[in-house]
SENU-36058 format. One record per atom (N, C-alpha, C, O): chain; residue number from 1; atom name; x, y, z; residue in one letter. Coordinates in pm, 1 decimal. Layout:
+----+-----+----+----------+----------+----------+----+
: ch :   i : at :     east :    north :       up : aa :
+----+-----+----+----------+----------+----------+----+
:  A : NUM : CA :        X :        Y :        Z :  A :
...
+----+-----+----+----------+----------+----------+----+
//
This chain:
+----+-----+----+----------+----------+----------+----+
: ch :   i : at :     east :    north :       up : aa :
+----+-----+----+----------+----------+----------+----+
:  A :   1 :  N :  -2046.5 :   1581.9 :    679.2 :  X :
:  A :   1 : CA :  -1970.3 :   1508.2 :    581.6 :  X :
:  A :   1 :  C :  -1883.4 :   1405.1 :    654.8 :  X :
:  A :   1 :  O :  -1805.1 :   1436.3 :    744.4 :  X :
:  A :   2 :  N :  -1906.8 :   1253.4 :    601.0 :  X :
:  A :   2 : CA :  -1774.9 :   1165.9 :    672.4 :  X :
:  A :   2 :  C :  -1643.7 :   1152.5 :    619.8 :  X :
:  A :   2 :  O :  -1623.8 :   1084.9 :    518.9 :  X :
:  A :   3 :  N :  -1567.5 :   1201.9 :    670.1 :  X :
:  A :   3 : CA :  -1460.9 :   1168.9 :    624.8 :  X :
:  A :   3 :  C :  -1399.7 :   1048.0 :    606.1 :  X :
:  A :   3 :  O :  -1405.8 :    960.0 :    691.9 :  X :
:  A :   4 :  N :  -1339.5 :   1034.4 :    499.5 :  X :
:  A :   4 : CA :  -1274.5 :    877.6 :    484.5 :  X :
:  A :   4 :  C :  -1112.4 :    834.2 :    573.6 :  X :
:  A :   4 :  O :  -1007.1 :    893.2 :    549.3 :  X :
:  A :   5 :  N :  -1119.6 :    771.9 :    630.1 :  X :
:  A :   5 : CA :   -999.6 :    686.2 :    739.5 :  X :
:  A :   5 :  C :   -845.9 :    718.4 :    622.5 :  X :
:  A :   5 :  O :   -881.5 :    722.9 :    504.7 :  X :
:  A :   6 :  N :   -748.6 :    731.6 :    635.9 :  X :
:  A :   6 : CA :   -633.5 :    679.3 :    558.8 :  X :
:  A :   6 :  C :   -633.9 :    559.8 :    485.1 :  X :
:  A :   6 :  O :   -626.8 :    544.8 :    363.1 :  X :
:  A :   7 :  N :   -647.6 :    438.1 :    616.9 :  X :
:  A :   7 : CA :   -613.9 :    296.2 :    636.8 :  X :
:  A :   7 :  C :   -741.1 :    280.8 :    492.8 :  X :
:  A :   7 :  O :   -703.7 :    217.0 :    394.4 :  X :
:  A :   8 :  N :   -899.9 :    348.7 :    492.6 :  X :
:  A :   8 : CA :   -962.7 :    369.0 :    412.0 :  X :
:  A :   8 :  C :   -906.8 :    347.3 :    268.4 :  X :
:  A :   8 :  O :   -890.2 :    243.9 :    203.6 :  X :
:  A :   9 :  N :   -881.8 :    485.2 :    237.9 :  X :
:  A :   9 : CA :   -799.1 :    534.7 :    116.7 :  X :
:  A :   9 :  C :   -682.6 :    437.7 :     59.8 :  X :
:  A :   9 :  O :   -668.8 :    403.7 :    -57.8 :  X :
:  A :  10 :  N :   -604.7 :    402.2 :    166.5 :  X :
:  A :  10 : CA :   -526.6 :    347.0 :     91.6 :  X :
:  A :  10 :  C :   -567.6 :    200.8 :     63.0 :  X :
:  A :  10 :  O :   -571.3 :    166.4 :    -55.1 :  X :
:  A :  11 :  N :   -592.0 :    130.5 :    138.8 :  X :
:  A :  11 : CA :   -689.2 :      6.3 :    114.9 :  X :
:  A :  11 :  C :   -742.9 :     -3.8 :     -6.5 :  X :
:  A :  11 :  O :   -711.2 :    -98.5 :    -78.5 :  X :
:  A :  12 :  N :   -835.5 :     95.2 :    -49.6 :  X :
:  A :  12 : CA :   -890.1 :    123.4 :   -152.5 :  X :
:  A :  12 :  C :   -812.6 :    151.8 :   -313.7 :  X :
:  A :  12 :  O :   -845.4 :    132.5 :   -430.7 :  X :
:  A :  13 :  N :   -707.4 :    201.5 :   -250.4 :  X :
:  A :  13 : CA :   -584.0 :    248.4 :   -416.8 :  X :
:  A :  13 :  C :   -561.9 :     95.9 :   -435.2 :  X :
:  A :  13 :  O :   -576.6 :     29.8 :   -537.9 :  X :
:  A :  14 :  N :   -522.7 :     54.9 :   -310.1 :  X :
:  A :  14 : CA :   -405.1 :   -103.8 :   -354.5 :  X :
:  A :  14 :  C :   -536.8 :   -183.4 :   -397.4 :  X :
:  A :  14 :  O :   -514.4 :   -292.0 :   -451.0 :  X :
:  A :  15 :  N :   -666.5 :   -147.8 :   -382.8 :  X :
:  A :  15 : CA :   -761.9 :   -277.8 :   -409.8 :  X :
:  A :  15 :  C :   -773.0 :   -227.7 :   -625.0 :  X :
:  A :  15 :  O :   -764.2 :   -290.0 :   -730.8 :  X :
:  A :  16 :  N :   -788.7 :   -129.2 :   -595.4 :  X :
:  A :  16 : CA :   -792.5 :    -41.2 :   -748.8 :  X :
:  A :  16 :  C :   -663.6 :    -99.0 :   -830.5 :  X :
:  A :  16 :  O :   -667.4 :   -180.3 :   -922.9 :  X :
:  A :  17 :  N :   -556.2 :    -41.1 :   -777.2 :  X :
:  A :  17 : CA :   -469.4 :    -46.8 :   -835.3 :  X :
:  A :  17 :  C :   -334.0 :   -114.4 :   -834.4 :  X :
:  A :  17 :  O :   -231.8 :    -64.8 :   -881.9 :  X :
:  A :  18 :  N :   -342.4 :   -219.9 :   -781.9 :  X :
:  A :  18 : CA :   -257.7 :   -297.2 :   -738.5 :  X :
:  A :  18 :  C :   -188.3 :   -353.1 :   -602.8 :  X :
:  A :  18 :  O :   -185.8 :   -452.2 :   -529.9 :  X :
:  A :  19 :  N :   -123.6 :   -199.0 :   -620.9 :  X :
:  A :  19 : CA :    -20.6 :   -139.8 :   -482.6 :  X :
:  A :  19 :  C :     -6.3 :    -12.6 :   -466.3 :  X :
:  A :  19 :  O :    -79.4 :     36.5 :   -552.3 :  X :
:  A :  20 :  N :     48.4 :     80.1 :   -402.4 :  X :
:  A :  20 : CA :    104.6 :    191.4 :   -388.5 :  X :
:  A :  20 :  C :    234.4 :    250.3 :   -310.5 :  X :
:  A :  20 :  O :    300.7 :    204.5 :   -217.5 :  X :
:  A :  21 :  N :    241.2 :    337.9 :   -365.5 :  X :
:  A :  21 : CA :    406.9 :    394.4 :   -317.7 :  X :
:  A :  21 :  C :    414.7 :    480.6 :   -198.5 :  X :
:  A :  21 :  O :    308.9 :    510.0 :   -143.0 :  X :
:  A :  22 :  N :    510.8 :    518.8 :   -158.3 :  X :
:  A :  22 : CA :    514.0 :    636.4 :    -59.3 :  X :
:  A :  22 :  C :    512.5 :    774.0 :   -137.3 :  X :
:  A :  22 :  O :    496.2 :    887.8 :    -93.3 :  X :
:  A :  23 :  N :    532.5 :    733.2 :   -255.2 :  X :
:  A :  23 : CA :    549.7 :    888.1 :   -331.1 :  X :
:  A :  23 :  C :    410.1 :    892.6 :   -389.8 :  X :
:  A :  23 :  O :    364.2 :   1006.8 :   -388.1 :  X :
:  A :  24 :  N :    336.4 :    808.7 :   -436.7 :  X :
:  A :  24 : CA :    170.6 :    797.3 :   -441.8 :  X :
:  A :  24 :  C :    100.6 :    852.3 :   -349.0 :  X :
:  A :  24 :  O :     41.2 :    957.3 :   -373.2 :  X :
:  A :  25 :  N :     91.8 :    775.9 :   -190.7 :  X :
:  A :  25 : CA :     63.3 :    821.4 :   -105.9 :  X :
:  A :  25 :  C :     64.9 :    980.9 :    -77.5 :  X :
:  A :  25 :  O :    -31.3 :   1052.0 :    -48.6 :  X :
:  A :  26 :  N :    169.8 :   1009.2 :    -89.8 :  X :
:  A :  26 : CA :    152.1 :   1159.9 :    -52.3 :  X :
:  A :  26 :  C :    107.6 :   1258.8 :   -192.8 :  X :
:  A :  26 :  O :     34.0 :   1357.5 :   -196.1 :  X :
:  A :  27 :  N :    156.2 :   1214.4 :   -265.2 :  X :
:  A :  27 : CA :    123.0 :   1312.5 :   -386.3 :  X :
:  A :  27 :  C :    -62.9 :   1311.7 :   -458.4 :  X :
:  A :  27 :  O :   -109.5 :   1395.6 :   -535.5 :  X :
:  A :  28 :  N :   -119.6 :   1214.9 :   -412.8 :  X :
:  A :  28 : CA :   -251.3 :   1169.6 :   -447.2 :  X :
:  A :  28 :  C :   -304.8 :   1209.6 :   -337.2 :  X :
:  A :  28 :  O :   -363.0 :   1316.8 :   -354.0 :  X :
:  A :  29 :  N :   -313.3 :   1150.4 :   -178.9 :  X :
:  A :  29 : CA :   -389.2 :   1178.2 :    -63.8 :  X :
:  A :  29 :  C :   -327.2 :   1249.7 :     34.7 :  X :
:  A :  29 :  O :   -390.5 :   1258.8 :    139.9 :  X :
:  A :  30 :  N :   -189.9 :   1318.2 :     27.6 :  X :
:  A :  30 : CA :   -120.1 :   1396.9 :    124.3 :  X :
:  A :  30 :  C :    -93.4 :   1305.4 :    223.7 :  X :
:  A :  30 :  O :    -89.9 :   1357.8 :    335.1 :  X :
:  A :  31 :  N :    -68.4 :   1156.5 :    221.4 :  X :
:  A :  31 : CA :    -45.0 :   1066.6 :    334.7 :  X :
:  A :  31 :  C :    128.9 :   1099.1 :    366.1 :  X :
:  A :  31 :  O :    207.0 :   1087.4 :    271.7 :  X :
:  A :  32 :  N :    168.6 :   1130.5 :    472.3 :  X :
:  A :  32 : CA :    331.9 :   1122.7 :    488.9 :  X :
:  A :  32 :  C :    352.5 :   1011.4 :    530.6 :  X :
:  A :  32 :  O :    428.0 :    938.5 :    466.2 :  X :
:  A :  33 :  N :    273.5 :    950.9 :    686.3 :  X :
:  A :  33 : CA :    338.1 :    835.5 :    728.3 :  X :
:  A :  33 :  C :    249.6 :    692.8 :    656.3 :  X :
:  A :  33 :  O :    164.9 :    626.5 :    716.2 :  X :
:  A :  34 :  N :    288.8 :    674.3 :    538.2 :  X :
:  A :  34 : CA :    267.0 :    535.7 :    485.5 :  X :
:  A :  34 :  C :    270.9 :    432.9 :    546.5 :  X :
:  A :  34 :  O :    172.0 :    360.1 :    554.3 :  X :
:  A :  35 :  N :    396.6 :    402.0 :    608.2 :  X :
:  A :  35 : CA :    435.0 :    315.3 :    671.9 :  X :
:  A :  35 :  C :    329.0 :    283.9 :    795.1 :  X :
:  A :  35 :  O :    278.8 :    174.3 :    820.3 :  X :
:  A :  36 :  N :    308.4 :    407.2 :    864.5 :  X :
:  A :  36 : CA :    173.4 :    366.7 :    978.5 :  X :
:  A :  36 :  C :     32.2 :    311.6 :    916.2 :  X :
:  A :  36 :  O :    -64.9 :    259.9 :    971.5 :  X :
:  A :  37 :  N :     49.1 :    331.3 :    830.6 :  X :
:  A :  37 : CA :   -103.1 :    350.3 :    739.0 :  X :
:  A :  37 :  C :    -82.9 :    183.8 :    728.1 :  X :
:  A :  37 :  O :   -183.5 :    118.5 :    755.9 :  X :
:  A :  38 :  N :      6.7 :    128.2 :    699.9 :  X :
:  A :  38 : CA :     57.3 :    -21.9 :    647.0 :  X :
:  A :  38 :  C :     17.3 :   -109.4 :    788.1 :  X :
:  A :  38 :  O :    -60.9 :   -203.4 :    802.0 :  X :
:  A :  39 :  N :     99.3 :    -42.7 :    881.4 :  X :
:  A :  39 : CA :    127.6 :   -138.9 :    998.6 :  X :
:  A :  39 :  C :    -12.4 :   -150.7 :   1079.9 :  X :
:  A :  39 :  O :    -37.9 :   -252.0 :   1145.1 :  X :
:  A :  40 :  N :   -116.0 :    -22.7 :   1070.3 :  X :
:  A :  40 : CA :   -260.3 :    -82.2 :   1095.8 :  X :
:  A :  40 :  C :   -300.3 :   -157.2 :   1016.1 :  X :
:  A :  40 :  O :   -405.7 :   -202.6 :   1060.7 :  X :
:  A :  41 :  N :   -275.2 :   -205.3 :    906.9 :  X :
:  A :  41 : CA :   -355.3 :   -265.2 :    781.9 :  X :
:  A :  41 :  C :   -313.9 :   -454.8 :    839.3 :  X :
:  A :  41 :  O :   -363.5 :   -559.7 :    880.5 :  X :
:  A :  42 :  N :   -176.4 :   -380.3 :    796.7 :  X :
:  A :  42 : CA :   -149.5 :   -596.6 :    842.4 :  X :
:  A :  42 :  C :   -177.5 :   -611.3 :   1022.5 :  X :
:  A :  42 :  O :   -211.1 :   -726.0 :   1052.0 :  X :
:  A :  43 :  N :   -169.8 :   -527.4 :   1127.4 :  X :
:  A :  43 : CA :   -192.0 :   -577.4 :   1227.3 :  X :
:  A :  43 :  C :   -307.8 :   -559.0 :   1293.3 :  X :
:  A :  43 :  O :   -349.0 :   -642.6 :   1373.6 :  X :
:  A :  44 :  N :   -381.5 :   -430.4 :   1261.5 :  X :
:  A :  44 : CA :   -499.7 :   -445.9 :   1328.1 :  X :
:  A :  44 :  C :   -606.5 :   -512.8 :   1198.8 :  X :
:  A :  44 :  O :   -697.6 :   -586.5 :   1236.5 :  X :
:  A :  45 :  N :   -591.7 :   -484.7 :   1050.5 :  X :
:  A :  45 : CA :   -691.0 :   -572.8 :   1013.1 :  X :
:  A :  45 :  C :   -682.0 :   -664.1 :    912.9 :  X :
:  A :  45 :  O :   -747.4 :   -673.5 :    809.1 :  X :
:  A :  46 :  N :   -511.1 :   -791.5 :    996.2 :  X :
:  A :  46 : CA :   -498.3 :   -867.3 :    948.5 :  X :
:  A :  46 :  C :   -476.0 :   -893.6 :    821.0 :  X :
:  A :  46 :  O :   -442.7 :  -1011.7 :    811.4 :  X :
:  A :  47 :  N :   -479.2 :   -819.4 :    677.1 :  X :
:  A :  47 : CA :   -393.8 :   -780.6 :    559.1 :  X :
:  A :  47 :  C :   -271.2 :   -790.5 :    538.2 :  X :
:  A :  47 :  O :   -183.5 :   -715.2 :    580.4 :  X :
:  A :  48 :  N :   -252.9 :   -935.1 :    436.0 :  X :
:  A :  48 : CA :    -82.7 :   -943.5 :    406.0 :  X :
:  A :  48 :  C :    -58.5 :   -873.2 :    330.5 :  X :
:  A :  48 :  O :   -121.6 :   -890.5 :    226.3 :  X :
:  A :  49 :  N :     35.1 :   -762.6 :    331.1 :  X :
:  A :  49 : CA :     93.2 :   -673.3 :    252.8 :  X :
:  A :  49 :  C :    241.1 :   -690.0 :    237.1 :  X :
:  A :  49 :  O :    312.1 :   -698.3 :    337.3 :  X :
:  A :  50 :  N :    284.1 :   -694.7 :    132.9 :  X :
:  A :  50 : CA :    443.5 :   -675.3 :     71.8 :  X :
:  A :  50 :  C :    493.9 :   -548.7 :     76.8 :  X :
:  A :  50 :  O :    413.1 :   -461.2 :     45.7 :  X :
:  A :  51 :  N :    596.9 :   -515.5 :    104.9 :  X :
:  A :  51 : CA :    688.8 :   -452.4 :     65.7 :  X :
:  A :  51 :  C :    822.6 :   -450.3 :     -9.6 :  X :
:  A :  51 :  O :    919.4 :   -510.9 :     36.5 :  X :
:  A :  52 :  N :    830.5 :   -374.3 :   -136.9 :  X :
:  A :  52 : CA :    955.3 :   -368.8 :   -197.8 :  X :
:  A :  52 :  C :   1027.0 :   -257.7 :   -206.8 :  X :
:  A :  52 :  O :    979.8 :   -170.2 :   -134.2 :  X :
:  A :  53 :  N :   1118.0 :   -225.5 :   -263.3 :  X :
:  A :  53 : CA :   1210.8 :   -113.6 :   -296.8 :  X :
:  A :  53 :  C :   1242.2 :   -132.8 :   -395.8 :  X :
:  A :  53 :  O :   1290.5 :   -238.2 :   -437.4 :  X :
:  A :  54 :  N :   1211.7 :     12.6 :   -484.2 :  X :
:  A :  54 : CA :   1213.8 :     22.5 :   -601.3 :  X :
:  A :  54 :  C :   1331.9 :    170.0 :   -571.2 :  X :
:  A :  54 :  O :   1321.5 :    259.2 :   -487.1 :  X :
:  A :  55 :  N :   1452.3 :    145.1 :   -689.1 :  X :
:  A :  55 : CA :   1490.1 :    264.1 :   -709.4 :  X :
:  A :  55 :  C :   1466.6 :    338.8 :   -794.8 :  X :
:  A :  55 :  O :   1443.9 :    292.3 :   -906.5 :  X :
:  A :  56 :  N :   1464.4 :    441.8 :   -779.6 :  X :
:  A :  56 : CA :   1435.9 :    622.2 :   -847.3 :  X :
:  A :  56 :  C :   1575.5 :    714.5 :   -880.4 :  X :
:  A :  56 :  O :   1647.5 :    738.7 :   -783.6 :  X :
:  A :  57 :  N :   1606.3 :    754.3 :   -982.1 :  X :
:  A :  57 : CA :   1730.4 :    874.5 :   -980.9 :  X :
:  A :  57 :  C :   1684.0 :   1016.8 :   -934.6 :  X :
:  A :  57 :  O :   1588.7 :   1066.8 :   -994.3 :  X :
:  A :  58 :  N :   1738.1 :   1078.8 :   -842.8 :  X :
:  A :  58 : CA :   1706.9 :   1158.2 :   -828.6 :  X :
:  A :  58 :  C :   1823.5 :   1285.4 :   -870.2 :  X :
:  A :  58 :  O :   1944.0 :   1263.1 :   -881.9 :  X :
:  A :  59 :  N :   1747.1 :   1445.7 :   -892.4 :  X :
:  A :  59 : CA :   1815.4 :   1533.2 :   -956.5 :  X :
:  A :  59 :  C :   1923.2 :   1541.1 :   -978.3 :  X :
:  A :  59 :  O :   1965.3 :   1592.2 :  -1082.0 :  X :
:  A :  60 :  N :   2036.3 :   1467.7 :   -839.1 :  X :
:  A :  60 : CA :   2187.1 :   1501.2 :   -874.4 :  X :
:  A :  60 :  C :   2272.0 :   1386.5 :   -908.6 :  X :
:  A :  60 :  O :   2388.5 :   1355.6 :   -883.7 :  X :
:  A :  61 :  N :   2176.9 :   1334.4 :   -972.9 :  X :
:  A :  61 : CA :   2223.8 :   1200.0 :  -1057.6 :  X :
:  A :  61 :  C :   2222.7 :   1048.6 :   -969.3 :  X :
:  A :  61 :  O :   2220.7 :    943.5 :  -1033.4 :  X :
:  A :  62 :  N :   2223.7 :   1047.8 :   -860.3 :  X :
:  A :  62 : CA :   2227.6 :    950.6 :   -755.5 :  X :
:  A :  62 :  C :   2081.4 :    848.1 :   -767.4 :  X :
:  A :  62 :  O :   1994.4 :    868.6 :   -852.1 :  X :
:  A :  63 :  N :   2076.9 :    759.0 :   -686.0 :  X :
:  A :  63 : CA :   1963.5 :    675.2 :   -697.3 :  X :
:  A :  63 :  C :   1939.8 :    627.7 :   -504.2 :  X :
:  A :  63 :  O :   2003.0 :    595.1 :   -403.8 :  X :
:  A :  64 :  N :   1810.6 :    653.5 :   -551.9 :  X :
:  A :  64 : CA :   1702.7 :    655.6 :   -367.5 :  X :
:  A :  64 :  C :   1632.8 :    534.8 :   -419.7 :  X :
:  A :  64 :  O :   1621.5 :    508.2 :   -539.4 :  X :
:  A :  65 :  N :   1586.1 :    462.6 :   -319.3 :  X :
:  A :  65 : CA :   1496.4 :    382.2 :   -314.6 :  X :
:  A :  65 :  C :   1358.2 :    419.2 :   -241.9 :  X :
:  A :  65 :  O :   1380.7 :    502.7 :   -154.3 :  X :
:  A :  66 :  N :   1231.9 :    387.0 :   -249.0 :  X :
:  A :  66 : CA :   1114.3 :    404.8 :   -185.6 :  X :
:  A :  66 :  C :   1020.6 :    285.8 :   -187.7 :  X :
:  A :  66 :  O :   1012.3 :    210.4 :   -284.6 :  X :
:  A :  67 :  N :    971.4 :    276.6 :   -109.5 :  X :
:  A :  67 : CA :    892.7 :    149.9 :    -91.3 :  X :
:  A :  67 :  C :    742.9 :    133.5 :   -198.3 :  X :
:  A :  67 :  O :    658.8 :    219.5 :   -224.4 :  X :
:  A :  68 :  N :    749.4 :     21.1 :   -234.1 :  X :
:  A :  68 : CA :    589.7 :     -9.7 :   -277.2 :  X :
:  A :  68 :  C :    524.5 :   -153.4 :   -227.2 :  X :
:  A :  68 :  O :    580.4 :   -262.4 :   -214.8 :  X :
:  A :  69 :  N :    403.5 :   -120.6 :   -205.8 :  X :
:  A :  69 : CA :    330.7 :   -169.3 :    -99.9 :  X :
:  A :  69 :  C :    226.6 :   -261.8 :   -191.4 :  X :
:  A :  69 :  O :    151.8 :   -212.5 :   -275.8 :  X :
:  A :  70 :  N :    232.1 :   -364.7 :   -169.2 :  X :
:  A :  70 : CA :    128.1 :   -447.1 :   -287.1 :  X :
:  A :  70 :  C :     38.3 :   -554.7 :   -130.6 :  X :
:  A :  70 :  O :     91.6 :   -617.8 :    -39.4 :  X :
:  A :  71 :  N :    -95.0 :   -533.7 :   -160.1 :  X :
:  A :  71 : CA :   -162.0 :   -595.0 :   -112.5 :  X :
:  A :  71 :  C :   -160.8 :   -795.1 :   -253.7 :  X :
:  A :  71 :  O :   -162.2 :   -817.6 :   -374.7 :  X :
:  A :  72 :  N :   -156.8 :   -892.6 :    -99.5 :  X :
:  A :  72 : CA :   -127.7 :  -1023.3 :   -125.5 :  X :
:  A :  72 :  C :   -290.6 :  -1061.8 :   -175.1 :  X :
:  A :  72 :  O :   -371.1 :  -1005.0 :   -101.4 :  X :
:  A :  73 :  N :   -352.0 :  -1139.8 :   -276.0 :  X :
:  A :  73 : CA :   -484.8 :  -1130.7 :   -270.6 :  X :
:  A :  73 :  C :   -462.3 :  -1284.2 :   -213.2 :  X :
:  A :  73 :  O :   -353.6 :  -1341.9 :   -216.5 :  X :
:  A :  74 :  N :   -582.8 :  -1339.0 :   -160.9 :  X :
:  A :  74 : CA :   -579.9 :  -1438.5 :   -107.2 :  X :
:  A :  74 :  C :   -624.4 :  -1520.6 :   -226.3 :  X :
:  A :  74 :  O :   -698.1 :  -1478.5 :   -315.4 :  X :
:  A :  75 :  N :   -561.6 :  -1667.0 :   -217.5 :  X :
:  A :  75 : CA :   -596.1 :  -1807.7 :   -287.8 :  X :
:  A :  75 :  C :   -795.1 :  -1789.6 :   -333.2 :  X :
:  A :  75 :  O :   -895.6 :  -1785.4 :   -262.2 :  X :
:  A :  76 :  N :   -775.2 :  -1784.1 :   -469.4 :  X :
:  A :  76 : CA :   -907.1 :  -1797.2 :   -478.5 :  X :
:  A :  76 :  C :   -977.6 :  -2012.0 :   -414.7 :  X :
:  A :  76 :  O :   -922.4 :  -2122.0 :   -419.5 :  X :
:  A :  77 :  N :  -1087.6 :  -1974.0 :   -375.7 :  X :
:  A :  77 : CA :  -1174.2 :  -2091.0 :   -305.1 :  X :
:  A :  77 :  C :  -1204.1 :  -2219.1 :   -411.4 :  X :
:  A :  77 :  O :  -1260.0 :  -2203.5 :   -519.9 :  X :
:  A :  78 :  N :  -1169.2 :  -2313.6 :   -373.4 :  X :
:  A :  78 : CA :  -1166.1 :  -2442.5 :   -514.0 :  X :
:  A :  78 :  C :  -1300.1 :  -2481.2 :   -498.4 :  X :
:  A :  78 :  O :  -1354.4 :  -2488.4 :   -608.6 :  X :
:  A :  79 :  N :  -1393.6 :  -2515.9 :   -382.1 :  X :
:  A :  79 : CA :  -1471.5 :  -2502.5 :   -419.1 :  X :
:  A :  79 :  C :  -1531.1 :  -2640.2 :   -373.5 :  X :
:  A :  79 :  O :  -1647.0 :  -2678.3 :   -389.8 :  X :
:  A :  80 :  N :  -1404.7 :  -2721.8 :   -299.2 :  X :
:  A :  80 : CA :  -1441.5 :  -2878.0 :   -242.7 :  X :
:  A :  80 :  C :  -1564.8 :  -2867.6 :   -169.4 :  X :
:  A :  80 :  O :  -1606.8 :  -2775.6 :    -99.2 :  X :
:  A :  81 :  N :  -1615.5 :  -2980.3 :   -199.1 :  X :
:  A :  81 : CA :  -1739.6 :  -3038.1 :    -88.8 :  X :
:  A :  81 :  C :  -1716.1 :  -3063.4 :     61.9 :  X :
:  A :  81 :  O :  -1616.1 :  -3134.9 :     56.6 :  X :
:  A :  82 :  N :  -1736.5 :  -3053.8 :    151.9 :  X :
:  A :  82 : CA :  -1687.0 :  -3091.4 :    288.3 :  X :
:  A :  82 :  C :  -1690.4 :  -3232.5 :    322.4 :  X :
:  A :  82 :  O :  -1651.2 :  -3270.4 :    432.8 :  X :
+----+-----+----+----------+----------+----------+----+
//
């Protein structure tokens, strides 16, 4: 059986579904380090990816922030003649 890469998986959510979270990440594919998963994406295969912070309340009333990760799609091609 081959197993699928992270850099894989997640590639694949943000192409599906937009972007993804760190709380996605782990709760969907058990990914903890997101952030590594990111930093191969834009540096070894060249992928502009965003990052934002979104806040969340959490149980004791307070508010956390966590990152979401949106892949940039590139300029669709116009289509000039050379």
């Amino acid at each position: 059986m081959v197993e699928t890469s992270q850099t894989e998986i997640v590639l694949d959510h943000m192409l599906a579904h937009g972007s993804i979270t760190s709380i996605e990440a782990f709760e969907l594919y058990k990914i903890t380090r997101i952030s590594a998963v990111i930093y191969l994406l834009r540096h070894r295969d060249k992928l502009k990816i965003n990052m934002t912070r979104e806040p969340i309340p959490t149980a004791s009333g307070k508010t956390k922030t966590f990152g979401v990760y949106t892949l940039e799609k590139p300029a669709p091609s116009i289509g000039l003649a050379a």
